[in-house]
TORTOR-215445 format. One record per residue: residue in one letter; x, y, z of N, C-alpha, C in turn; residue number from 1. Coordinates in steps of 0.05 Angstrom, whole numbers, padded with zeros to 5 digits. Layout:
REC residuo    nxx    nyy    nzz   caxx   cayy   cazz    cxx    cyy    czz num
REC       a      X      Y      Z      X      Y      Z      X      Y      Z NUM
...
// end
This chain:
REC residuo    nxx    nyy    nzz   caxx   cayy   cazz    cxx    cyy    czz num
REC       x  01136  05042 -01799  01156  05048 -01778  01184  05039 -01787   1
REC       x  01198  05046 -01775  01230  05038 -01778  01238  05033 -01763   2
REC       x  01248  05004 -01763  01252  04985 -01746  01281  04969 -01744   3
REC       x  01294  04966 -01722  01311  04951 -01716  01308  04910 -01708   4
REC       x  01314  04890 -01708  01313  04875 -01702  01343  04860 -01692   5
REC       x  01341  04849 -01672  01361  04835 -01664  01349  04805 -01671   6
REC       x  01375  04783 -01675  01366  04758 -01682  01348  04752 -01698   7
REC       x  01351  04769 -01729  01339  04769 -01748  01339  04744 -01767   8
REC       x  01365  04732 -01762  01360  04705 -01778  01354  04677 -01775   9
REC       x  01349  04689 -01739  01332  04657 -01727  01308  04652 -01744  10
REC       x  01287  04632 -01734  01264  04629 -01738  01243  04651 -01733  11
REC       x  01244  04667 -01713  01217  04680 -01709  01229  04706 -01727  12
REC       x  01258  04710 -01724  01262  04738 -01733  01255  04743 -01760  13
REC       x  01261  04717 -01776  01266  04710 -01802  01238  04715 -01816  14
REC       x  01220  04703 -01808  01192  04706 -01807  01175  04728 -01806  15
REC       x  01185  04740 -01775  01173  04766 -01768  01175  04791 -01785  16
REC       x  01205  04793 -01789  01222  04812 -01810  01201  04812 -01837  17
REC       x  01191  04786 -01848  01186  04784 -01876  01156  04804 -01872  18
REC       x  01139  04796 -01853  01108  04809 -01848  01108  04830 -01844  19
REC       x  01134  04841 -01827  01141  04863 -01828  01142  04887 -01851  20
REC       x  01159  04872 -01868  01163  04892 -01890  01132  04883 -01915  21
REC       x  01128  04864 -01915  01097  04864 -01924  01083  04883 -01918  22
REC       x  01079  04883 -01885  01069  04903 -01887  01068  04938 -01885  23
REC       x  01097  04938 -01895  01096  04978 -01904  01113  04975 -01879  24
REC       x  01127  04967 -01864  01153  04982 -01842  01180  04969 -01859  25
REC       x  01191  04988 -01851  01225  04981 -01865  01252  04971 -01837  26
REC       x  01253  04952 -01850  01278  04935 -01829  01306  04959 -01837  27
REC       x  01321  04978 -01817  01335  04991 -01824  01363  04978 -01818  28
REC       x  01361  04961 -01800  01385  04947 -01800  01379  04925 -01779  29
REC       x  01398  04903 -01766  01393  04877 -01762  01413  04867 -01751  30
REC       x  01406  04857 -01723  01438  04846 -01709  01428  04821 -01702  31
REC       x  01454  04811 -01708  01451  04779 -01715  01483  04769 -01707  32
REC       x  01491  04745 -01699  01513  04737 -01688  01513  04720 -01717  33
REC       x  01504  04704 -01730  01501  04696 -01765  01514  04715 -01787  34
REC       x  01513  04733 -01782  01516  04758 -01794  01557  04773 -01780  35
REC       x  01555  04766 -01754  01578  04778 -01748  01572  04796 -01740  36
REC       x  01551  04805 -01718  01537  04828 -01710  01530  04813 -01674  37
REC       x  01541  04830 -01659  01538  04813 -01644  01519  04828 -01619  38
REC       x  01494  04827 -01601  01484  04846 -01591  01512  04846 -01563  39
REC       x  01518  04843 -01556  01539  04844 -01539  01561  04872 -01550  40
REC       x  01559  04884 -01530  01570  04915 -01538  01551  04933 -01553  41
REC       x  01535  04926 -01557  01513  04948 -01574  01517  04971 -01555  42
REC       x  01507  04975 -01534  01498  04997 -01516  01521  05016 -01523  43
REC       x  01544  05001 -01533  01569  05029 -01537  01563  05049 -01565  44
REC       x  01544  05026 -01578  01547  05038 -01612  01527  05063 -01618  45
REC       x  01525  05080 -01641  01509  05094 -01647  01493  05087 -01670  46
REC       x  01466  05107 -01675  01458  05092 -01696  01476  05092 -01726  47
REC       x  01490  05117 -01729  01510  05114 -01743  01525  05095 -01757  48
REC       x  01533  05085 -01726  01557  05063 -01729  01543  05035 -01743  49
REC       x  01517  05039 -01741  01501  05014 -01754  01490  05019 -01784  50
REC       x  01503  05048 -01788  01493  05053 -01815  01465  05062 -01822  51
REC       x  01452  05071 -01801  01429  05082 -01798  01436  05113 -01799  52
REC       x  01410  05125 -01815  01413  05157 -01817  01394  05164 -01812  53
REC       x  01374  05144 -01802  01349  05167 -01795  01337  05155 -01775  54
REC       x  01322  05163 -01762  01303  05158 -01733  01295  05131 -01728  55
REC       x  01296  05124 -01705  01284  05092 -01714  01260  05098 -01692  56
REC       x  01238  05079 -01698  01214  05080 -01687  01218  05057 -01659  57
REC       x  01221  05038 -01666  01227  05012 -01660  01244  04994 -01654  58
REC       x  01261  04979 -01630  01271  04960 -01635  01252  04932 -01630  59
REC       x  01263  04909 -01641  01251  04879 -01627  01272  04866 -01625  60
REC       x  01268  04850 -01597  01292  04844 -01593  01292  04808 -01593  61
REC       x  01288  04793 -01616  01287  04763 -01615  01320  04745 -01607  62
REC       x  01336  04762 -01605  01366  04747 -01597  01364  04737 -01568  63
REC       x  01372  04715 -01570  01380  04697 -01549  01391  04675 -01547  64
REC       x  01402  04663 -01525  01408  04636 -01530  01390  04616 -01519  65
REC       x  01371  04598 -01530  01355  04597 -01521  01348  04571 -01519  66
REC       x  01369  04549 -01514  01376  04517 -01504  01378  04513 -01476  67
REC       x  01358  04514 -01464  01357  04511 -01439  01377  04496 -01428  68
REC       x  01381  04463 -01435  01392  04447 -01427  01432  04451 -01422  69
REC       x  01434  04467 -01456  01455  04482 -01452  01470  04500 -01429  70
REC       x  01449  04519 -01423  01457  04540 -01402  01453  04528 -01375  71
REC       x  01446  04502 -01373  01441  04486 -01345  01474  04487 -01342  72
REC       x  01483  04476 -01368  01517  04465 -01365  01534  04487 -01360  73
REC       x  01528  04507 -01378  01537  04521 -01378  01523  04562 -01374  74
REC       x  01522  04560 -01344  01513  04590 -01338  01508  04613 -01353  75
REC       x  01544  04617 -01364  01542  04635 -01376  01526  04646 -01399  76
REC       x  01528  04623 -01416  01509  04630 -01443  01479  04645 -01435  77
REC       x  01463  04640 -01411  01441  04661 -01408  01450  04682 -01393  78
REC       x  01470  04678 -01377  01473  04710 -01364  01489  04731 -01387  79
REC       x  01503  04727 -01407  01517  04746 -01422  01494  04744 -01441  80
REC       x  01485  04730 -01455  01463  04731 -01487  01442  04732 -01482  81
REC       x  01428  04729 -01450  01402  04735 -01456  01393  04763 -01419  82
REC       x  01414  04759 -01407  01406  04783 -01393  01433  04804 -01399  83
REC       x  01446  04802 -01394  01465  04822 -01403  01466  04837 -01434  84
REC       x  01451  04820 -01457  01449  04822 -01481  01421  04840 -01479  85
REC       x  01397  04837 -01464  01377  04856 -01459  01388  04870 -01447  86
REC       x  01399  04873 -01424  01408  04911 -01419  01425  04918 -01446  87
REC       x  01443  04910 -01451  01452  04926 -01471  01439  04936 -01506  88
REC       x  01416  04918 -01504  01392  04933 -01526  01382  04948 -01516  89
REC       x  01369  04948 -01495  01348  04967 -01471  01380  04996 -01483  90
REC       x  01395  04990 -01465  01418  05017 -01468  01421  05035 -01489  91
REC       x  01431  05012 -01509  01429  05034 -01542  01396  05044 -01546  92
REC       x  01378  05031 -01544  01350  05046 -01544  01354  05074 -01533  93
REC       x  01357  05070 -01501  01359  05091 -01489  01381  05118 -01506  94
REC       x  01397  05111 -01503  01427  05124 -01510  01411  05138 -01539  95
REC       x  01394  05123 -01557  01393  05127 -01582  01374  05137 -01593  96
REC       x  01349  05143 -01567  01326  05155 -01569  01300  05146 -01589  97
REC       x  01310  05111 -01579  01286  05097 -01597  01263  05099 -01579  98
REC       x  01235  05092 -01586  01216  05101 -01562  01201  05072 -01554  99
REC       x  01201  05050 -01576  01198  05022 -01562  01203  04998 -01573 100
REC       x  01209  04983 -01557  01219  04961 -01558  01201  04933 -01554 101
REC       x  01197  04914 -01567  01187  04888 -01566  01207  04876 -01558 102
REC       x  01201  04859 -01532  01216  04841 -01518  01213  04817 -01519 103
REC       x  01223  04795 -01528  01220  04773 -01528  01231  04749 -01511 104
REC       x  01213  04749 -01489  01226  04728 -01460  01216  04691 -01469 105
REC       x  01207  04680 -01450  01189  04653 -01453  01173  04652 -01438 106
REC       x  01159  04630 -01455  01133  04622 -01441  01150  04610 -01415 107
REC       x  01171  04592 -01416  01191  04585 -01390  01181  04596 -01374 108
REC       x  01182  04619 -01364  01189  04636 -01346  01161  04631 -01325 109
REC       x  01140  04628 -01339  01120  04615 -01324  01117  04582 -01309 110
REC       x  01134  04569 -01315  01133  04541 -01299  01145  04539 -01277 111
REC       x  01139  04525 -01260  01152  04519 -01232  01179  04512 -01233 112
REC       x  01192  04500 -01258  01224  04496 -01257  01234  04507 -01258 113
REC       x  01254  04527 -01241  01282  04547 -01250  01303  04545 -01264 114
REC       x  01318  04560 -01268  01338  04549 -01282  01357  04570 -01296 115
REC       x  01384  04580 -01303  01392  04594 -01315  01379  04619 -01341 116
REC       x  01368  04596 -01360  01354  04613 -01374  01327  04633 -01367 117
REC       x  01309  04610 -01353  01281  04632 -01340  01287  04652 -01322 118
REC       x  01318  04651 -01313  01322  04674 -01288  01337  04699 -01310 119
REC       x  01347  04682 -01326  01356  04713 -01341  01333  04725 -01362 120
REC       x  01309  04707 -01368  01286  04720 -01388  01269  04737 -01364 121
REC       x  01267  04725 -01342  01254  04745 -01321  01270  04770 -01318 122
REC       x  01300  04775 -01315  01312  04795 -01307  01301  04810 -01338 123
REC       x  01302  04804 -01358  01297  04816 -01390  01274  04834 -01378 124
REC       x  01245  04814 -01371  01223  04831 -01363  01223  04849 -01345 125
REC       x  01242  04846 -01320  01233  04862 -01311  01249  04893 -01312 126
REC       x  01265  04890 -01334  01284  04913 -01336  01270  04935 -01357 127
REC       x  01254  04918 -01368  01236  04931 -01389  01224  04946 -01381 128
REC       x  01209  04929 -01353  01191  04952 -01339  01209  04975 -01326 129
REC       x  01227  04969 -01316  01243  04988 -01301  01255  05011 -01326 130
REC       x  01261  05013 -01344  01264  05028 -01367  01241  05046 -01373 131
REC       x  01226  05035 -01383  01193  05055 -01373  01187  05068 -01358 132
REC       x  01187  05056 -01330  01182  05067 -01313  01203  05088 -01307 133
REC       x  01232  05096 -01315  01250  05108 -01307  01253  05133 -01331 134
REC       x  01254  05119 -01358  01269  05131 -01380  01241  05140 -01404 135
REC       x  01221  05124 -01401  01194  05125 -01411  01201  05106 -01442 136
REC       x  01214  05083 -01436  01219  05070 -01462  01196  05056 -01464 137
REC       x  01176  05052 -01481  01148  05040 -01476  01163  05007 -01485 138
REC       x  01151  04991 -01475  01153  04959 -01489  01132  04942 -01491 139
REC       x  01133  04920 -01498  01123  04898 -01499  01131  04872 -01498 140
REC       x  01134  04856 -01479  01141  04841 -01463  01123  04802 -01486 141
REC       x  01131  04793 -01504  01125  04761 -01517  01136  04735 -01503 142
REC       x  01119  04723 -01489  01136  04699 -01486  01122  04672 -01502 143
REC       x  01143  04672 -01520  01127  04651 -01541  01139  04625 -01532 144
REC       x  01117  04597 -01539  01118  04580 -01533  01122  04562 -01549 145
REC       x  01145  04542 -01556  01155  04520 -01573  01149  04534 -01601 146
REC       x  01157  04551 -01614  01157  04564 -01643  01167  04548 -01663 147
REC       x  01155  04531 -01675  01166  04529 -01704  01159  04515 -01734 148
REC       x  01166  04511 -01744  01158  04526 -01776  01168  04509 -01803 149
REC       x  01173  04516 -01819  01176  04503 -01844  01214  04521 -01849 150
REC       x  01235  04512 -01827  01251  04534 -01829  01281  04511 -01820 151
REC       x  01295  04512 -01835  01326  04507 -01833  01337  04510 -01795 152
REC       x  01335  04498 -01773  01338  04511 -01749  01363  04509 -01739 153
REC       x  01379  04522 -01739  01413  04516 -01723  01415  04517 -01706 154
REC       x  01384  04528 -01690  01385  04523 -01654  01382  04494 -01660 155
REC       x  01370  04481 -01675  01362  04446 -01670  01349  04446 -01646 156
REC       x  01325  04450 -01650  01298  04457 -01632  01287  04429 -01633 157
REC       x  01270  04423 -01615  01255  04394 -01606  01239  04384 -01648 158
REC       x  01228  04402 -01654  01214  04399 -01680  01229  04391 -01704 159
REC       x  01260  04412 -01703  01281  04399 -01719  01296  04373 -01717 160
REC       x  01296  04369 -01687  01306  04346 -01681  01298  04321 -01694 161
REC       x  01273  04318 -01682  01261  04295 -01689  01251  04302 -01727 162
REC       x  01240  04321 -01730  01235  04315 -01760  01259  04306 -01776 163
REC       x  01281  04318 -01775  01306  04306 -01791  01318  04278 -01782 164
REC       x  01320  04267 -01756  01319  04246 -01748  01308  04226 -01760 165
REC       x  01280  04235 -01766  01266  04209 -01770  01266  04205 -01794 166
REC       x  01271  04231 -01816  01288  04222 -01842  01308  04211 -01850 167
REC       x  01328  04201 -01825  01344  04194 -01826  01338  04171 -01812 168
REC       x  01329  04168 -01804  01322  04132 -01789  01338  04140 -01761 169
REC       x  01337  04153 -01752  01350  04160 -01726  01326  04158 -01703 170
REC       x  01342  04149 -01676  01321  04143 -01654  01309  04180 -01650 171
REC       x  01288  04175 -01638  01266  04203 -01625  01279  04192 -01593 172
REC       x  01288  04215 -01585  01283  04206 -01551  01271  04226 -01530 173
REC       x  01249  04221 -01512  01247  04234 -01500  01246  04228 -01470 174
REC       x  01253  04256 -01458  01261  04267 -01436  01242  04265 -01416 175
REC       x  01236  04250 -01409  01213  04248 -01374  01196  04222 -01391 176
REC       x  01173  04223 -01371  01150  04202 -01366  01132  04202 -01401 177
REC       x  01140  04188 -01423  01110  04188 -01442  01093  04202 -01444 178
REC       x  01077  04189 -01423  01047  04194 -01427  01033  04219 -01409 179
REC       x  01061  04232 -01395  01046  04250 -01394  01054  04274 -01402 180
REC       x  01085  04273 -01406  01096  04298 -01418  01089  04315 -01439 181
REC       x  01082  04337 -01435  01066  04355 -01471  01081  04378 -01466 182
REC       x  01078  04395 -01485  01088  04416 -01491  01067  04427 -01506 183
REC       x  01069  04465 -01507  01044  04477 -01527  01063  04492 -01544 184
REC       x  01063  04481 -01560  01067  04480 -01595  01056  04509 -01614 185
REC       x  01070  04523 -01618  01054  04544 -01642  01070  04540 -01670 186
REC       x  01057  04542 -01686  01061  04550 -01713  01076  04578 -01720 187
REC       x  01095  04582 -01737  01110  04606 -01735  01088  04626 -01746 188
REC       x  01067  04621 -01768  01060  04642 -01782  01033  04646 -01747 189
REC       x  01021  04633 -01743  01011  04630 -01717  01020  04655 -01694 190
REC       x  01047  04653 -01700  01060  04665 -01667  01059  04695 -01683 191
REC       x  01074  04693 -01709  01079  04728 -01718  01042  04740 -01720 192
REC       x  01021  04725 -01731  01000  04732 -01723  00992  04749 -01704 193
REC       x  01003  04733 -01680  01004  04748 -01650  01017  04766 -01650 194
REC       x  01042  04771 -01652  01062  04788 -01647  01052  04810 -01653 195
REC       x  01035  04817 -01687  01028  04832 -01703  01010  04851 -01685 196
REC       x  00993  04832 -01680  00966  04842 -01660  00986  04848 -01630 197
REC       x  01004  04840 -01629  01005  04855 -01595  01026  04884 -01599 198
REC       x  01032  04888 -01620  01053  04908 -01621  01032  04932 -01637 199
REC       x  01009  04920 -01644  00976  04943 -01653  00968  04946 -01624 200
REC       x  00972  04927 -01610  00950  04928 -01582  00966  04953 -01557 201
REC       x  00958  04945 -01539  00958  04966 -01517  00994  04956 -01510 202
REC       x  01011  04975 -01506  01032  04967 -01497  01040  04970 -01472 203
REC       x  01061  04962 -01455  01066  04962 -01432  01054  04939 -01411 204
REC       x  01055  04920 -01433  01037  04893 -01428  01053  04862 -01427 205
REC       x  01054  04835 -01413  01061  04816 -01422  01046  04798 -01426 206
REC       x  01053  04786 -01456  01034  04771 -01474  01049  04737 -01470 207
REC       x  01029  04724 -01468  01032  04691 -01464  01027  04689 -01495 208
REC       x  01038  04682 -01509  01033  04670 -01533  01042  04649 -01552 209
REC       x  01021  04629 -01558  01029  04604 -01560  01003  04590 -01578 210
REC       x  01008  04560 -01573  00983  04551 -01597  00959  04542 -01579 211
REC       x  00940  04530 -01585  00913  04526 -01568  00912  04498 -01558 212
REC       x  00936  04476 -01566  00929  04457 -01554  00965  04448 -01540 213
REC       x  00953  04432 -01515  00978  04417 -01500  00976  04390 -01507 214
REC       x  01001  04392 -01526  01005  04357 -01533  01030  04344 -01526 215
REC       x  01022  04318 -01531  01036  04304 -01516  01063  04291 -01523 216
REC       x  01079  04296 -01518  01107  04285 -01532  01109  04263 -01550 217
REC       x  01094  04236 -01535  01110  04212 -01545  01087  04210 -01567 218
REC       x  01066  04222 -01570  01041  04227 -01593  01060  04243 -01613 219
REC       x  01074  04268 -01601  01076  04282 -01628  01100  04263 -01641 220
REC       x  01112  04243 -01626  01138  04234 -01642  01127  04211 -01661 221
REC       x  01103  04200 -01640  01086  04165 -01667  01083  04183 -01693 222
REC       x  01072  04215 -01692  01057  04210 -01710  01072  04221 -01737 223
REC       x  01100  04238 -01721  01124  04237 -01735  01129  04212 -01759 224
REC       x  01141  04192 -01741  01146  04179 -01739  01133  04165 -01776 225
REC       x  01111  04162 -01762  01098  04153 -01791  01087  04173 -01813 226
REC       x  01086  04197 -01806  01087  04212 -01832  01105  04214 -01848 227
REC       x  01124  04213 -01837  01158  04204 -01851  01168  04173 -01867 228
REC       x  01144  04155 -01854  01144  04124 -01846  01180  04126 -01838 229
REC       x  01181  04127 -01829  01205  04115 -01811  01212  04099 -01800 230
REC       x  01242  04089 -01796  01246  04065 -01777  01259  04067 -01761 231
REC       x  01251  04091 -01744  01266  04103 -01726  01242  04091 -01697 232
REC       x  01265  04092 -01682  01254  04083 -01656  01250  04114 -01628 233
REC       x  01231  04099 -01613  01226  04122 -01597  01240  04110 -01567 234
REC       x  01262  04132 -01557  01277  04122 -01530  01257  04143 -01511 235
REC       x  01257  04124 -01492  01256  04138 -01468  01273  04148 -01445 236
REC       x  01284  04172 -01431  01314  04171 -01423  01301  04191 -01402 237
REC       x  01308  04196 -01377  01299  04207 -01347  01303  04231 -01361 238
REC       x  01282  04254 -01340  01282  04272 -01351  01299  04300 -01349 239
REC       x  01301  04316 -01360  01337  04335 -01356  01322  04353 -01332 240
REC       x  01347  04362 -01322  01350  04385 -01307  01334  04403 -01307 241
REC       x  01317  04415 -01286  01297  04436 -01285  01286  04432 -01316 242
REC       x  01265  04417 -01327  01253  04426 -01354  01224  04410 -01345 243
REC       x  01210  04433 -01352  01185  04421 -01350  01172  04408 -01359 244
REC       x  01155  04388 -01351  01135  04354 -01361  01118  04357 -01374 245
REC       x  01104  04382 -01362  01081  04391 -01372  01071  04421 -01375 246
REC       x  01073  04425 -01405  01065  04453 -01417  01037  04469 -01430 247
REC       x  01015  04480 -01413  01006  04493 -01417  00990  04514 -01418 248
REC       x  00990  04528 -01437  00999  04558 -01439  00962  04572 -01439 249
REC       x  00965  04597 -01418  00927  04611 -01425  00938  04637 -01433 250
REC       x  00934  04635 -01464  00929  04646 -01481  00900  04677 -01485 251
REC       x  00898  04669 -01464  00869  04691 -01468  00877  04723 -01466 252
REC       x  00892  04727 -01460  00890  04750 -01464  00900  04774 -01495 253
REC       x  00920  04745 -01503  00925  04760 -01532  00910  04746 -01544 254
REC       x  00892  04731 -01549  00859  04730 -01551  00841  04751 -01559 255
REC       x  00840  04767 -01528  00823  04785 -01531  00829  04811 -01550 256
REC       x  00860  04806 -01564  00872  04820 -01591  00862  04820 -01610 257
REC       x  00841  04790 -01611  00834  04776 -01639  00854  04758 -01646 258
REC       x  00867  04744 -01629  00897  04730 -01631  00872  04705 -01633 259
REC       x  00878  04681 -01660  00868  04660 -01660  00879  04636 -01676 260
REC       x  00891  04619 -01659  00913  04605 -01679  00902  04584 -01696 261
REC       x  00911  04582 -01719  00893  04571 -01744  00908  04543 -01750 262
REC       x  00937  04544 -01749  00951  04520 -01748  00945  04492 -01733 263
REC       x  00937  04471 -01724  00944  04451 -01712  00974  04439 -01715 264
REC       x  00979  04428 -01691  01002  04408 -01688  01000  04391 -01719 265
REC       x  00987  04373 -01713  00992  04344 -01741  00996  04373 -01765 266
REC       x  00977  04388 -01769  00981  04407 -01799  00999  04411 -01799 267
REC       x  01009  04430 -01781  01042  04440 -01766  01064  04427 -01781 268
REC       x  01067  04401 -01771  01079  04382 -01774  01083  04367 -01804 269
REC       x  01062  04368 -01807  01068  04357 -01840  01067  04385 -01867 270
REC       x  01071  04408 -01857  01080  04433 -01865  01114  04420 -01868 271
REC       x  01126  04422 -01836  01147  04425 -01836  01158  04403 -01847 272
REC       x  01150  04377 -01843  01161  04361 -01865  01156  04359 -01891 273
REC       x  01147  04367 -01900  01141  04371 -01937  01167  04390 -01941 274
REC       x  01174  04409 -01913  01197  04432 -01928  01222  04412 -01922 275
REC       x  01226  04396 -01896  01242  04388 -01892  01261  04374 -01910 276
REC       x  01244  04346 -01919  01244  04337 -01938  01265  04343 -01970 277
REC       x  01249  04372 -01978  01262  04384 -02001  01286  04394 -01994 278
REC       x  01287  04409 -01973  01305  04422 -01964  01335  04401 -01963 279
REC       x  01325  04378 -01950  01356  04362 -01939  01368  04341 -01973 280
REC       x  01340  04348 -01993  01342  04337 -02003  01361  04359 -02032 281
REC       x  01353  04379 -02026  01374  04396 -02051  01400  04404 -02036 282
REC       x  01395  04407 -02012  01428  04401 -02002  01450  04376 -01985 283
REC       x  01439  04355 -01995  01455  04331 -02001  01446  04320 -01980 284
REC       x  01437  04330 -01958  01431  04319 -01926  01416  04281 -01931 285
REC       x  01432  04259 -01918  01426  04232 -01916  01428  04228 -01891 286
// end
């Protein structure tokens, strides 16, 4: 297929893109705010104007802004980059006579806390459907849960945080109660796994997809902590604005894809620090 991607040089895009072209589809072009490509105004552009000359099968749309805590402060960042930024992909689709689109909302959107970002990943979903149902754009609807990987992160995601932290002897702090707070954790090659299988599978569907276990914060930071041996301390600090305590995710239905995640957390984890490690270490990072 021939495929578009937005937010190609995040983590999942970066990833997804590579299995992609492994396996036999061609990335024809790629919007990225990294790049100087911004999805904001797309809906005006042609495929032309992107340097495309031939048909595209496909968009996926992984762009967003996707710091919860951020868009608490500040609104705007989810109403322009993550609902206004999906109509305007949904638009050029339409406008451009692509026939479907992979949507990428959150697992968020399922917890009892509201909040800027889950109200604009819900408006994402449900516009998707309303596009289908209106224009016949088929989609597929991902909400992946805590993604990450052996990967350089400039969002500075909970995983980057603390792993470079604690190479640095810097405190871990977390947000609510210890012992009970978890989160469900996937592995990136884990999540594109899924993705693979849900964009083969039946479309016009939304997929929960994530890893198989709910762990527990102040566990995943001890054990940080000492795989790094560190002398970094663990704070405890009240917990932020609408963010949820406790995360976890039922997975069964992209399951019944053959979706089966092979990664664990601790493996996970000492993946990403073996890269980390090298990484901060050939570019000067102390």
């Amino acid at each position: 297929m021939n495929i578009i991607i937005t937010g190609q040089r995040g983590l999942i895009g970066t990833f997804l893109e590579k299995r992609l072209i492994e396996e036999g589809h061609k990335i024809v072009a790629g919007i990225d705010l990294r790049d100087g490509k911004n999805i904001l105004g797309i809906k005006d552009l042609t495929l032309k104007d992107l340097q495309v000359n031939i048909s595209v099968d496909m968009m996926i749309h992984c762009a967003a802004h996707c710091k919860i805590n951020q868009t608490i402060e500040n609104p705007e960042l989810s109403h322009f980059n993550d609902a206004q930024g999906t109509f305007e992909v949904l638009e050029f689709c339409r406008k451009n006579k692509i026939k479907k689109i992979v949507n990428f909302s959150s697992s968020r959107v399922l917890s009892k806390e509201k909040n800027p970002y889950t109200s604009a990943k819900l408006y994402g979903e449900e516009l998707c459907k309303g596009y289908y149902d209106c224009y016949g754009l088929e989609y597929i609807t991902l909400r992946p849960s805590t993604v990450y990987g052996p990967f350089w992160d400039l969002t500075q995601r909970l995983i980057h945080i603390y792993i470079t932290n604690a190479l640095q002897n810097k405190n871990l702090e977390i947000y609510g109660d210890p012992k009970t707070k978890t989160l469900n954790f996937t592995y990136i090659d884990d999540f594109v796994d899924g993705s693979l299988l849900a964009i083969k599978g039946k479309w016009q569907e939304d997929y929960d997809l994530g890893g198989d276990e709910e762990y527990n914060i102040h566990k995943l930071a001890q054990f940080i902590i000492k795989q790094t041996k560190s002398k970094s301390k663990i704070i405890v600090k009240e917990s932020e604005i609408a963010q949820p305590q406790k995360v976890k995710l039922n997975i069964s239905k992209i399951k019944n894809l053959g979706y089966s995640p092979k990664i664990t957390v601790e493996k996970g984890i000492k993946l990403c620090i073996d890269f980390y490690k090298e990484y901060m270490k050939q570019n000067n990072i102390t």
